[in-house]
Phi, psi and omega in degrees: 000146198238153185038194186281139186298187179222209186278316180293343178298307191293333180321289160325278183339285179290339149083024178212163192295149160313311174296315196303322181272358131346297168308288162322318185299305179323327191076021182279153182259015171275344166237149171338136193247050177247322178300318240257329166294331206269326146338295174265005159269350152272310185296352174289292199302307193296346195086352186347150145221108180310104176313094201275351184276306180299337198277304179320321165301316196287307192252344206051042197226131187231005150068061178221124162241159187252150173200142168226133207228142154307151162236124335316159160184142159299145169287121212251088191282152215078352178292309192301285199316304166322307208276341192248343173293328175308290153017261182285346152308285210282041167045041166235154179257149193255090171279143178238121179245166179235182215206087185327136167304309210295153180300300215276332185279354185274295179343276147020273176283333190279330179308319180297300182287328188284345200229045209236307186098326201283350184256167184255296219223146197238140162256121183211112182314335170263143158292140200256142182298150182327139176042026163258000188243143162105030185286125165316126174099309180320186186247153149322114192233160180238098186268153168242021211288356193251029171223329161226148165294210159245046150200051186045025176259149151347092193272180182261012201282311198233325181227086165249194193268021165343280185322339155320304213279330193291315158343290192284305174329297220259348157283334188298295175325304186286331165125000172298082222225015165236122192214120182276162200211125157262104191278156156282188152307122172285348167296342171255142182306318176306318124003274194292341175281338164295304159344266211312310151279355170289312194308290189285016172273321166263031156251297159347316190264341198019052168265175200248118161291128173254051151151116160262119181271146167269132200223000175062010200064028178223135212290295188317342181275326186281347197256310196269314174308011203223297160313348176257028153290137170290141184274004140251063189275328183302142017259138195246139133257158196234102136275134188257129192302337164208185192274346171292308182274347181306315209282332176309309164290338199287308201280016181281340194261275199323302168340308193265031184049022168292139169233162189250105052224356144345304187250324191207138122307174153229145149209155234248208174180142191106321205037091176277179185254033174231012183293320210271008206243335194263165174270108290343132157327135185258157169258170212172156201253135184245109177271109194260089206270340177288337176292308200281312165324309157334270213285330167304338185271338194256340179282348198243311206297342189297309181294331178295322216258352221353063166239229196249127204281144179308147189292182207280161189292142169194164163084025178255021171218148184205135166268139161241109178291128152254218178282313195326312172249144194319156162332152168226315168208190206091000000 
């Protein structure tokens, strides 16, 4: 074969009809999805590339998506990535726009995409300004804004700190009824919300508080809050709002010849990835942001295509128990 294949090339290849393979490319459900591999795996083979300006003329479908992300924001791993492997499974191509804080330029930049014609369907990471979403003609969008803020940090609205109170509860259970709070920066909603629920767990639980250090994500301080302890505060558990200060406290304990989990628990968040790897292994809450990417991606491609969108997301917060803290069951 000479020059660039076409549709009819994959067709011959794949033993099915020109619509069919239309139909696959399209993500469409009137065929099978054994036809629909089999399609794209002769369009694999062969180099296909669908002519995305005629099929837009023809269907007014152009197997283009959008994802818009704050500029500035923290960075969330696995999320992009999850979200553009769907993508590209379900045969659309993924522009990632970043998306300016100041008002009138967020405006702007979200107006230029919703109203370009060229995306079927927008992901946005961000709250989208008054009346841009659902405009006759326009593409399908998917806001996460009740899972981040607008600078992709961590709200309590879709990823809150439950697993705190499951933590504590279940130690509570063991007869562990003294407990410290390391806070994070309260500039973040994910912060102020582990607070918030640490307070009301232990008012709930009638366990005795000593206490929320503010400690800002920075292990030294957390380092210095641990050491500015009375020495005979143990035995204790120290929640920590993420795992840089559980492990900032764990070595701030041993320094005092405290030992963990024995004398003081710890406990982290994030499961970073040297949490399952330290002396003692921390125990610690695990966020599965390559899950939420997934199913967000798979919720906007449903609404394009308008078929029945995947059930609601769960199970993307897990406690990973480990050495830090004392047995929870048997």
């Amino acid at each position: 074969m000479t020059g660039r294949p076409t549709s009819r090339d994959v067709a011959r290849r794949a033993g099915v009809s020109q619509a069919t393979v239309s139909y696959a490319l399209g993500g469409s459900a009137k065929i099978s999805a054994g036809t629909r591999e089999r399609v794209l795996a002769a369009a694999e083979e062969l180099g296909y590339r669908p002519n995305l300006a005629a099929r837009s003329m023809r269907t007014r479908r152009t197997g283009r998506l959008a994802l818009l992300l704050p500029t500035p924001g923290d960075a969330r791993g696995g999320l992009l990535s999850a979200a553009g492997a769907v993508a590209a499974e379900q045969g659309y191509t993924l522009e990632i726009r970043t998306v300016p804080l100041e008002a009138a330029a967020r405006a702007a930049t979200v107006a230029e995409v919703l109203d370009s014609g060229v995306f079927e369907g927008v992901l946005s990471f961000l709250a989208l300004p008054d009346g841009a979403v659902g405009l006759p003609g326009g593409p399908v969008v998917v806001t996460l804004s009740e899972a981040f803020d607008d600078r992709l940090r961590v709200t309590g609205d879709l990823l809150g700190a439950e697993p705190l109170r499951r933590i504590m509860t279940a130690l509570a259970a063991r007869g562990h009824d003294r407990f410290l709070h390391l806070a994070g920066d309260l500039e973040y909603p994910s912060a102020r919300d582990r607070r918030d629920v640490y307070r009301a767990t232990v008012a709930d639980l009638g366990v005795t508080d000593l206490g929320v250090r503010d400690c800002g994500w920075d292990g030294a301080r957390a380092v210095a809050a641990v050491a500015a302890l009375p020495d005979g505060l143990p035995p204790v558990t120290v929640v920590a709002a993420n795992d840089v200060l559980a492990t900032a406290a764990v070595r701030a304990c041993l320094a005092r010849g405290w030992r963990v989990p024995d004398d003081v628990g710890v406990t982290g968040w994030d499961d970073a990835v040297t949490s399952e790897f330290q002396t003692p292994s921390l125990t610690t809450v695990r966020v599965d942001f390559a899950a939420l990417g997934d199913w967000a991606m798979r919720t906007l491609v449903a609404g394009v295509r308008g078929e029945e969108p995947p059930p609601e997301l769960a199970g993307v917060q897990e406690v990973v128990w480990r050495e830090s803290t004392p047995p929870v069951s048997g």
